[in-house]
C-alpha positions as CSV (number, residue, x, y, z in Angstrom):
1,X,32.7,12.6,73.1
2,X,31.1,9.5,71.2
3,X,29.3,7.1,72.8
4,X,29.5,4.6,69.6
5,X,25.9,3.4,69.1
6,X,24.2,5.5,71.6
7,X,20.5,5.9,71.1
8,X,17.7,7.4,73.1
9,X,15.6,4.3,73.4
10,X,18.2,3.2,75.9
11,X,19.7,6.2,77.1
12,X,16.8,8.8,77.5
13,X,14.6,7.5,81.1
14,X,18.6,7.1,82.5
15,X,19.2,10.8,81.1
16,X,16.4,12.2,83.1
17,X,16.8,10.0,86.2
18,X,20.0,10.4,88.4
19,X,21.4,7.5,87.2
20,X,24.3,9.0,85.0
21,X,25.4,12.0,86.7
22,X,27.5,13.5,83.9
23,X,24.9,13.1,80.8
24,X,21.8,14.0,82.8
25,X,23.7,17.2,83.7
26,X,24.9,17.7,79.9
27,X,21.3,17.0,78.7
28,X,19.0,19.1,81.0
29,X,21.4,21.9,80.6
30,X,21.9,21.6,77.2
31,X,20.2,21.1,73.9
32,X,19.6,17.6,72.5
33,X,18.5,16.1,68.8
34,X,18.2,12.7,67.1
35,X,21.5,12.5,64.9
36,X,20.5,11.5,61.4
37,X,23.3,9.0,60.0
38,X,23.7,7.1,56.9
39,X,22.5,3.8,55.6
40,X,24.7,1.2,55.7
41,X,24.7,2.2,59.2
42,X,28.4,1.1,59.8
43,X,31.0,2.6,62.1
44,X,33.7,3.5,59.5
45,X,31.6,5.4,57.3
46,X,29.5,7.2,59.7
47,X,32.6,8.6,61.1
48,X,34.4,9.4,58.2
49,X,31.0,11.5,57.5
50,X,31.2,13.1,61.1
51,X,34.6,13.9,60.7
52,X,34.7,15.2,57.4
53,X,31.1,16.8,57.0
54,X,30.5,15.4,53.8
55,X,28.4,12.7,52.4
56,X,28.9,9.2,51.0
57,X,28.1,10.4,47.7
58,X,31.0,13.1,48.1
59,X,33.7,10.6,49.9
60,X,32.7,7.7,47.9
61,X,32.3,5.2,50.4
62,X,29.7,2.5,51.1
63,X,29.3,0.2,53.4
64,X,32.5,-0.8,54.4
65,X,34.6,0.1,51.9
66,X,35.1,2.4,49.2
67,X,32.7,2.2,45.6
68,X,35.2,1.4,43.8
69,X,35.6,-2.5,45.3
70,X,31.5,-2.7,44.8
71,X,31.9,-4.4,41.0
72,X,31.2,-7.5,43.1
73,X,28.2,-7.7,44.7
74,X,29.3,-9.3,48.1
75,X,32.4,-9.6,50.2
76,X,35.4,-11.7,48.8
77,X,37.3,-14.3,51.1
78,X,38.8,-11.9,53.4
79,X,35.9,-9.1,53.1
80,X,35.9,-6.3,50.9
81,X,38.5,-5.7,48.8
82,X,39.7,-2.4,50.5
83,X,38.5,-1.3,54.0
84,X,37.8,2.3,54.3
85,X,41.0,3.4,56.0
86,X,42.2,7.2,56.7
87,X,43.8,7.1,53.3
88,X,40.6,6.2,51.3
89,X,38.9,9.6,52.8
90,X,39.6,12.4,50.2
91,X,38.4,15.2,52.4
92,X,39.9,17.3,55.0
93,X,39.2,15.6,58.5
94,X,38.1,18.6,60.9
95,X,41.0,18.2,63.3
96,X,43.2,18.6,60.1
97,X,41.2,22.0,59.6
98,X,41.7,23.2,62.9
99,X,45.2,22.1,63.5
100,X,45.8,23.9,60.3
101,X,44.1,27.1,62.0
102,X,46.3,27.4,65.0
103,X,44.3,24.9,67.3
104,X,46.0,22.5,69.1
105,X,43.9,18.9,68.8
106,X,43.7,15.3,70.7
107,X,41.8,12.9,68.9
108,X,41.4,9.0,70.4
109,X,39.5,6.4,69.2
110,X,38.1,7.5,66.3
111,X,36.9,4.7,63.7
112,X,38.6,5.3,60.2
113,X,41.6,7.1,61.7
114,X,44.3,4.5,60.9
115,X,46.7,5.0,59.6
116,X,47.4,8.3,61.7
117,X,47.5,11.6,60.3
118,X,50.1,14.5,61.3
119,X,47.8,16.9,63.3
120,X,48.8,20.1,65.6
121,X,48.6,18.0,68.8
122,X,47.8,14.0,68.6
123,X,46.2,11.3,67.1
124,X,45.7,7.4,68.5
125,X,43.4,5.7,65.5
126,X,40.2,3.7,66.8
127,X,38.6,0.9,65.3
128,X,39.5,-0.8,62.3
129,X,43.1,-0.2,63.8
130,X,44.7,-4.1,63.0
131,X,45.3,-5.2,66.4
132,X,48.9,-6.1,65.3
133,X,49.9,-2.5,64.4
134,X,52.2,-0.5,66.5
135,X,51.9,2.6,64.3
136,X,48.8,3.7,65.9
137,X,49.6,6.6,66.9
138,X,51.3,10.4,66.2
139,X,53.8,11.5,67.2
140,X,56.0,8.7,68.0
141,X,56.4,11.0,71.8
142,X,53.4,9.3,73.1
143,X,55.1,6.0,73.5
144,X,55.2,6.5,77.0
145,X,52.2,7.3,77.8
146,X,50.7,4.0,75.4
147,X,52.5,1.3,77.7
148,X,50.1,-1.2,77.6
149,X,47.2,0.8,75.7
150,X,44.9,-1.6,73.3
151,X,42.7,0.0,70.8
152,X,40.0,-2.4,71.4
153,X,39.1,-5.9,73.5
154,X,40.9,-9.5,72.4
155,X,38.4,-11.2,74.0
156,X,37.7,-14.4,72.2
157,X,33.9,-15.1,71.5
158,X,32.8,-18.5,71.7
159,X,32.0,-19.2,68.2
160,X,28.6,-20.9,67.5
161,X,27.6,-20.7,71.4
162,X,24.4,-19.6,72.8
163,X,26.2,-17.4,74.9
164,X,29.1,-16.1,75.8
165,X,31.4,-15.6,78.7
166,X,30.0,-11.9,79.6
167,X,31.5,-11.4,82.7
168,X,34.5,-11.5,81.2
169,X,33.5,-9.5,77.8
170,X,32.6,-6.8,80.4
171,X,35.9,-7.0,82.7
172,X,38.0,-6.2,79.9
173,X,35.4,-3.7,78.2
174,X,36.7,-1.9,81.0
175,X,39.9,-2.6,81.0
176,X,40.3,-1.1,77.5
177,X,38.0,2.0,78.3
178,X,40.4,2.5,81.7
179,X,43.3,2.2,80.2
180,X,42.4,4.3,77.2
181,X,41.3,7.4,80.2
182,X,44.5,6.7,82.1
183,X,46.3,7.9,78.5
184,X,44.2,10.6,77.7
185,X,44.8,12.3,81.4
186,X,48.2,11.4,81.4
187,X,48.7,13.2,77.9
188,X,46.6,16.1,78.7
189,X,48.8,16.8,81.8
190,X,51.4,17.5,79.4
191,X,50.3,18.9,76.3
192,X,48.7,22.0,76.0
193,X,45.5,21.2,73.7
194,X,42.7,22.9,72.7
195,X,39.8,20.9,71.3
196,X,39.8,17.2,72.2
197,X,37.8,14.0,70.8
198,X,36.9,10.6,72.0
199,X,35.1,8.0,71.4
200,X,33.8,5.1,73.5
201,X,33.7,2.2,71.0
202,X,32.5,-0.1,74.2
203,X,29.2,0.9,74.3
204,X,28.5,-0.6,70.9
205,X,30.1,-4.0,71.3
206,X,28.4,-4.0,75.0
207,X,25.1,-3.6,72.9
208,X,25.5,-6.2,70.4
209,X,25.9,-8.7,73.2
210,X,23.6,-7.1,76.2
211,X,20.8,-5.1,74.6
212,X,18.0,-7.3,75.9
213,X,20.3,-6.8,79.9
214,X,19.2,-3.4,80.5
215,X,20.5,-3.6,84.0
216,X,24.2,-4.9,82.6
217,X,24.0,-1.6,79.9
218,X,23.1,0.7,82.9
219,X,25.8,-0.1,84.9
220,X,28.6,-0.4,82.4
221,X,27.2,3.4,81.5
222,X,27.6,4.4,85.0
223,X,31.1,3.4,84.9
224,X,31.2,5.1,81.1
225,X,29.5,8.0,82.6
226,X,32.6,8.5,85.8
227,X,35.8,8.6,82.9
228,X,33.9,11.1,81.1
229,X,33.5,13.5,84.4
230,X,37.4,12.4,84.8
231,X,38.1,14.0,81.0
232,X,35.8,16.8,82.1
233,X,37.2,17.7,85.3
234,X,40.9,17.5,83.3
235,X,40.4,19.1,80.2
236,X,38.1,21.8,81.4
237,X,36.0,22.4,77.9
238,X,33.6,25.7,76.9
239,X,31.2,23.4,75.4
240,X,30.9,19.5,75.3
241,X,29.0,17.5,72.5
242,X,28.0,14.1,72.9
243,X,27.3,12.0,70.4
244,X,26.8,8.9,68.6
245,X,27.0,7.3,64.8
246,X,23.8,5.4,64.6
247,X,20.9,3.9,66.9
248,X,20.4,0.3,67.6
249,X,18.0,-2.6,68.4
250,X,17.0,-5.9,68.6
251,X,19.5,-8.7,66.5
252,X,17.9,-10.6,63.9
253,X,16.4,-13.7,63.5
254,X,15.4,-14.8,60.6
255,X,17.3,-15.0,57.2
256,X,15.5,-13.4,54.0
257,X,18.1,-14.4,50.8
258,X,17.5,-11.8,48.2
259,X,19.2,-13.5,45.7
260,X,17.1,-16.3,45.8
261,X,14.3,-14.1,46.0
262,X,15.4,-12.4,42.4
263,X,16.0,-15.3,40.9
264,X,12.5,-16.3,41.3
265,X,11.2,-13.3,40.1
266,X,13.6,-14.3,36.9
267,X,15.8,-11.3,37.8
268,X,19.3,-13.0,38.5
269,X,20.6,-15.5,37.3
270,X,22.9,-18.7,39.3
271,X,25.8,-19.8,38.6
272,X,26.2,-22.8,36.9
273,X,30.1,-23.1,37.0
274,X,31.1,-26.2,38.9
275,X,32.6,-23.5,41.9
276,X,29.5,-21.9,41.7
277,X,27.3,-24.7,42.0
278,X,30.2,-26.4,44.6
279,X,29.0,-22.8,47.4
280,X,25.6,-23.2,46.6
281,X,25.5,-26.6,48.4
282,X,28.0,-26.3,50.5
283,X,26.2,-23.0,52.3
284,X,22.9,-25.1,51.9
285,X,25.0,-27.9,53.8
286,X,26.2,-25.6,56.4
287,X,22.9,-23.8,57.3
288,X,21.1,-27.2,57.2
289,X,23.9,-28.9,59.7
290,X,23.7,-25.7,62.0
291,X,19.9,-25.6,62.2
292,X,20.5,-29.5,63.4
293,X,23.1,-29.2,66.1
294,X,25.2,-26.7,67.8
295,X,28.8,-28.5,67.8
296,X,28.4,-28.8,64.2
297,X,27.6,-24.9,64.0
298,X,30.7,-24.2,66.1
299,X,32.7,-26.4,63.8
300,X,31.4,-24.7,60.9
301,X,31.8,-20.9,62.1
302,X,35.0,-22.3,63.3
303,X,35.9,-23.1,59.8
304,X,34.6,-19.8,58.7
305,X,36.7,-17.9,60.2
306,X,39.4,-19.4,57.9
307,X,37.4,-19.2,54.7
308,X,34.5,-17.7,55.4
309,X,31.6,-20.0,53.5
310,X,29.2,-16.2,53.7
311,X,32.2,-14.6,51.5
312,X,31.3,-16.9,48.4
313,X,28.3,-15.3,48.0
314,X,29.6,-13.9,45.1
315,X,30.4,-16.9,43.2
316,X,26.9,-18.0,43.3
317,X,25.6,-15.3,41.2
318,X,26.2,-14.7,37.5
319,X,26.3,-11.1,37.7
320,X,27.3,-11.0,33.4
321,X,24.3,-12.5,32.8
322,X,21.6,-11.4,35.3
323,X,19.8,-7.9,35.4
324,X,19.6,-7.1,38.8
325,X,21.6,-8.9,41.8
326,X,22.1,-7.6,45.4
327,X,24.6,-7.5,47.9
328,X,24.0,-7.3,51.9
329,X,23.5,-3.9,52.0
330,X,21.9,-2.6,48.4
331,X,20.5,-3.9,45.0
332,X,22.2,-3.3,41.8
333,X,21.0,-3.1,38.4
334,X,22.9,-4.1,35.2
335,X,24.4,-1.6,32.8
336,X,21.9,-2.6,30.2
337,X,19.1,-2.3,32.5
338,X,20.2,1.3,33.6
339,X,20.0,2.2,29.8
340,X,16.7,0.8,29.1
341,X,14.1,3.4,28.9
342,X,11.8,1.4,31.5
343,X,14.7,1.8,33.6
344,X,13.1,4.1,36.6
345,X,9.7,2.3,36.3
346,X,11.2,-0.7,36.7
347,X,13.6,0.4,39.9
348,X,9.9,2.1,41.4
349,X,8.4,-1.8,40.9
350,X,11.2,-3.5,42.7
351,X,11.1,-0.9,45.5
352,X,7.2,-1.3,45.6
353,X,7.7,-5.3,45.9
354,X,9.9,-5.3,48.5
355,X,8.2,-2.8,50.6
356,X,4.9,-5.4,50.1
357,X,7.1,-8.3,51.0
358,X,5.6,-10.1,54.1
359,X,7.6,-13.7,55.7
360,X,5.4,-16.8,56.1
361,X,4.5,-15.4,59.4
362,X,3.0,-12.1,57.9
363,X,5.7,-9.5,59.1
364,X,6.7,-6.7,57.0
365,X,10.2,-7.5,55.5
366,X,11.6,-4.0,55.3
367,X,11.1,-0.9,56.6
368,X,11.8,1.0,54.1
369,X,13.3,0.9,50.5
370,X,15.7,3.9,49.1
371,X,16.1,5.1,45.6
372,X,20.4,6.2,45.7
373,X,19.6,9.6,45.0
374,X,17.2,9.6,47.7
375,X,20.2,9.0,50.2
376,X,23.6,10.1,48.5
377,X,24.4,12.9,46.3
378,X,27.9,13.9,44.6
379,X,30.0,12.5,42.2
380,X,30.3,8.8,42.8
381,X,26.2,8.8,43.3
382,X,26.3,6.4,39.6
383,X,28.3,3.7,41.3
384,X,25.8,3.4,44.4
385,X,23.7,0.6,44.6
386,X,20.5,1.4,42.4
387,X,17.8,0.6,45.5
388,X,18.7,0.3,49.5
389,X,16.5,-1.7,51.0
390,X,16.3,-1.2,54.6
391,X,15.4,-4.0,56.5
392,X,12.9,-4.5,59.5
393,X,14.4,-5.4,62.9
394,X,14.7,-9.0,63.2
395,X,15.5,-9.4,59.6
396,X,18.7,-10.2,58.0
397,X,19.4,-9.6,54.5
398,X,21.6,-12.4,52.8
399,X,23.1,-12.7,49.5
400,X,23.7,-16.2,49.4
401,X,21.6,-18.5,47.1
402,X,19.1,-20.9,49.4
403,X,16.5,-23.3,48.3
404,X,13.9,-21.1,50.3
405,X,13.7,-17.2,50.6
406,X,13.4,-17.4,54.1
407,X,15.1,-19.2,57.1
408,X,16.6,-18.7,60.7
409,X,19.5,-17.3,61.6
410,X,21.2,-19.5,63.5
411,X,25.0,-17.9,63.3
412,X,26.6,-15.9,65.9
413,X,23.5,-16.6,68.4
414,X,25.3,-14.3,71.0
415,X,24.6,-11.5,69.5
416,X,20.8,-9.8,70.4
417,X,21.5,-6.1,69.3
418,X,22.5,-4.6,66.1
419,X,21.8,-1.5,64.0
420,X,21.0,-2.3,60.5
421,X,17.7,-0.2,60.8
422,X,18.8,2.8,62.8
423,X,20.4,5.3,62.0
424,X,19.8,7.4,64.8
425,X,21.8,9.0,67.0
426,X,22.4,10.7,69.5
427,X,23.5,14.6,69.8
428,X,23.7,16.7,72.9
429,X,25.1,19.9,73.1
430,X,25.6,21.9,76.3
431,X,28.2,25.0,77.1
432,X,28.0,28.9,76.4
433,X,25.7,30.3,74.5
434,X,23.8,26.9,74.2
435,X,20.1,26.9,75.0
436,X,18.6,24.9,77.8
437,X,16.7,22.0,77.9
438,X,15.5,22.1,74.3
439,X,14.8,19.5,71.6
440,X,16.0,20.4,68.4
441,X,14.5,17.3,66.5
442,X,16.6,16.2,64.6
443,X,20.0,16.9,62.9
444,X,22.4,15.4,60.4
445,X,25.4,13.6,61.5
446,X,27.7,16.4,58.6
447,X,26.7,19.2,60.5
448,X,28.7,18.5,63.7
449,X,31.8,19.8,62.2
450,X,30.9,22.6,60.7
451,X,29.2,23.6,64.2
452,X,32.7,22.8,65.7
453,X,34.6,24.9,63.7
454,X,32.0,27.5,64.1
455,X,32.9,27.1,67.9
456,X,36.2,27.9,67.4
457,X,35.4,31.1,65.7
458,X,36.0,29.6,62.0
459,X,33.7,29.9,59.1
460,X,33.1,26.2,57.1
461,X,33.4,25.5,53.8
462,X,30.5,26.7,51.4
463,X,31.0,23.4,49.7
464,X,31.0,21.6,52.9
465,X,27.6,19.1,52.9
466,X,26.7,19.8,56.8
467,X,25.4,22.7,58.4
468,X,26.0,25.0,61.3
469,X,23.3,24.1,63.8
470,X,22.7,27.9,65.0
471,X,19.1,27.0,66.4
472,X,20.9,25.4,69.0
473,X,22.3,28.7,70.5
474,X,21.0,32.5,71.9
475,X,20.7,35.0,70.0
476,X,23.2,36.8,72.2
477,X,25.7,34.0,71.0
478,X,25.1,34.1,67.1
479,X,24.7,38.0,67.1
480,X,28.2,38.4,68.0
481,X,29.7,35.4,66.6
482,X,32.9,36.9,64.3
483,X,34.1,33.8,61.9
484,X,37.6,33.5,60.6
485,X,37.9,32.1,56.9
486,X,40.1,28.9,57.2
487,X,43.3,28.3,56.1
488,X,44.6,25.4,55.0
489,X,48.5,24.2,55.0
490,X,50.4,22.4,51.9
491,X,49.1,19.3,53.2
492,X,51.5,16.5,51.9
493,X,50.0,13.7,49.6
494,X,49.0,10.9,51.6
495,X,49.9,7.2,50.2
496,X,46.8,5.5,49.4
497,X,47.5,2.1,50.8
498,X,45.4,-1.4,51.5
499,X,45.7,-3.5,54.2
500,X,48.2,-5.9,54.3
501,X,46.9,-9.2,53.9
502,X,47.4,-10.3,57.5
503,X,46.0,-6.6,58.4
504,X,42.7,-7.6,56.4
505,X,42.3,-11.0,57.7
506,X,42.8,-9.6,61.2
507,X,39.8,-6.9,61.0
508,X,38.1,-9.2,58.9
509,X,37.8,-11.7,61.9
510,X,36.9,-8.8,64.2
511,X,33.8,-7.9,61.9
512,X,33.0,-11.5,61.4
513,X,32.3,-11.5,64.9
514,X,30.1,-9.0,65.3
515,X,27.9,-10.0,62.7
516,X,28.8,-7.3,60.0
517,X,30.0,-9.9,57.5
């Protein structure tokens, strides 16, 4: 069960309280560990790492999308060029391997799951789902039980506001989350299946808008808390994991623009073009009217969402010309840089200047600055940004040129938690065999499915980039653990596909929102 950016800074005094029944159960009686994630910390690409056990570098995605659409260095007008979808993940998924191995699977709610694949039991995709689609689902038999089922809430924010209307973000948080149970349950009572997966997505939109409420994240978690003792008490499992794709923490605040900030160092070079020139003002325009007055930011986020001024960025850079340029999630060097021989002392500079990069109010920009190979190995590891700088929380990273390196964010002012910086998790791990009450440290986000199919009596993949987490269990259990090699069926070529343009603009919006571009 996922509890989508779950992290123990929120979680862990309710886990050892009575406050959640269920997880306070699960975690004294189980085994626990900070789940190690990738950078981006993004939803579709830390599940499509969960589910497959393989790294970015393997799957090649980034970000949001896969490396192939990264010639550009930021999003185009309706975001990047192709989502990361099912199709775009070339590796088995593990409820693929363990349908294909006689195991009869549920899986709801998963991110990167749409379109759905054939599995031995059921799929219903998760997020990144267009909210349009009614091919959501397989088989076509659930039908009846999806009467009214939405894969995630239509609430409309209030664009440019202060706040929000949370009471009713929350009423139909649960609405969704209810409705999703009442399915599940419903299903389960007539399908006989053997290993089932869910996800709460809520808890990471309820973040976004409530971190700073802990009283509002305590009792929506209470409610989260009673429908997974409702799946419990239905689906009667040997062994539950909980878990989540990355941490969280406080929203941003102020605006560093990287761009800008390469340019200066005579890095990158601006456009000149007239359209070039045209974005450069008009984003200076925009911020500048924003700063000044709140209708006019709600006019302009407004017209945003049509054309999205952020998604020009790209037209403001000469990327031809320049030697190093940046996106909102990583830094990229030219081809003729790459095959200078200065090339890596260079990169170690850059990195070494960014990490020494202090605002006007003296507070460290980033955290912490990656060389790729530091993150990602495999075979698309050339077309990963060169550097990943990782910013400190309350910074933003933009790509858009500016006529000062730093500034306040003033979009989206509704939003007071995100999880740029985090990519921890959460992982707890309770059932037979499992040791008590003990912290493991931590663990990678890969190596929860080769520990599930190690559950199920099935030996992973050599190849496979996760581990089996065997300190978690006795001795007793792993001395008498007999694995099965897996098998794997003719699986039938899937069609890689893109959105549909109304598909894209849809998710776009949703993504918009929520501050991710």
């Amino acid at each position: 069960m996922g509890l989508d950016g779950g992290t123990f800074k929120k979680l862990r005094p309710w886990l050892t309280g009575n406050d959640l029944p269920l997880l306070s159960k699960l975690y004294s009686g189980g085994c626990h560990a900070k789940l190690r994630g990738f950078f981006p910390t993004l939803s579709p690409l830390e599940w499509a790492c969960f589910y497959t056990g393989e790294s970015p570098g393997k799957l090649g995605l980034f970000a949001l999308s896969h490396v192939e659409d990264l010639k550009q260095p930021m999003v185009l007008k309706y975001g990047p060029k192709r989502l990361i979808d099912a199709t775009s993940v070339e590796a088995m998924s593990l409820w693929k391997i363990l349908g294909d191995n006689g195991v009869r699977v549920g899986v709801v709610n998963i991110p990167a799951t749409y379109p759905p694949e054939k599995v031995n039991g059921f799929l219903i995709s998760g997020y990144l789902t267009p909210p349009s689609a009614s091919d959501f689902y397989y088989p076509q038999s659930l039908e009846p039980y999806l009467q009214g089922y939405r894969v995630e809430t239509e609430f409309e924010y209030t664009m440019g506001s202060a706040s929000i209307e949370t009471g009713r973000l929350l009423a139909d948080l649960r609405a969704v989350a209810e409705c999703r149970n009442k399915a599940i349950i419903s299903i389960l009572e007539h399908e006989r299946i053997n290993f089932l997966a869910v996800n709460f997505k809520e808890v990471d939109t309820l973040q976004h808008v409530f971190w700073n409420d802990d009283s509002a994240l305590l009792k929506f978690m209470k409610f989260v808390d009673q429908l997974m003792s409702n799946l419990v008490e239905v689906f009667r499992p040997s062994h539950i994991i909980i878990m989540s794709d990355h941490g969280f923490h406080e929203a941003a605040s102020e605006c560093f623009y990287i761009n800008t900030w390469l340019r200066d160092k005579g890095m990158l070079r601006k456009a000149e073009n007239l359209r070039g020139r045209f974005w450069s003002v008009a984003y200076r325009v925009a911020i500048w009217l924003s700063e000044k007055s709140s209708f006019a930011r709600r006019l302009i986020e407004a017209r945003a969402r049509q054309s999205s001024v952020s998604g020009y960025a790209s037209s403001q850079v000469d990327v031809e010309k320049s030697e190093v340029y940046a996106s909102q999630w990583g830094i990229f060097f030219s081809q003729q840089l790459r095959a200078k021989k200065e090339y890596e002392e260079y990169r170690k500079k850059l990195a070494q200047d960014l990490i020494s990069l202090r605002s006007p109010r003296g507070s460290t920009v980033f955290d912490a600055v990656y060389m790729r190979e530091e993150l990602y190995q495999g075979p698309y590891l050339e077309r990963f940004p060169d550097l990943i700088p990782i910013p400190s929380p309350g910074f933003h990273v933009d790509p858009n040129m500016f006529h000062r390196i730093f500034g306040k964010k003033v979009d989206r002012p509704y939003l007071t938690g995100t999880h740029t910086s985090d990519a921890d998790g959460i992982f707890i791990l309770q059932g037979h065999g499992v040791k008590a009450g003990i912290d493991l440290g931590t663990v990678k986000l890969t190596d929860i499915a080769p520990t599930t199919l190690y559950l199920y009596g099935l030996r992973p993949s050599p190849s496979i980039d996760g581990r089996v987490i065997e300190e978690a269990f006795t001795s007793e259990f792993t001395s008498t653990r007999q694995l099965k090699k897996t098998v794997a069926s003719d699986e039938e070529e899937r069609e890689r596909r893109v959105y549909s343009p109304e598909e894209q603009e849809e998710i776009t919006e949703h993504l918009r929102r929520l501050g991710y571009i």
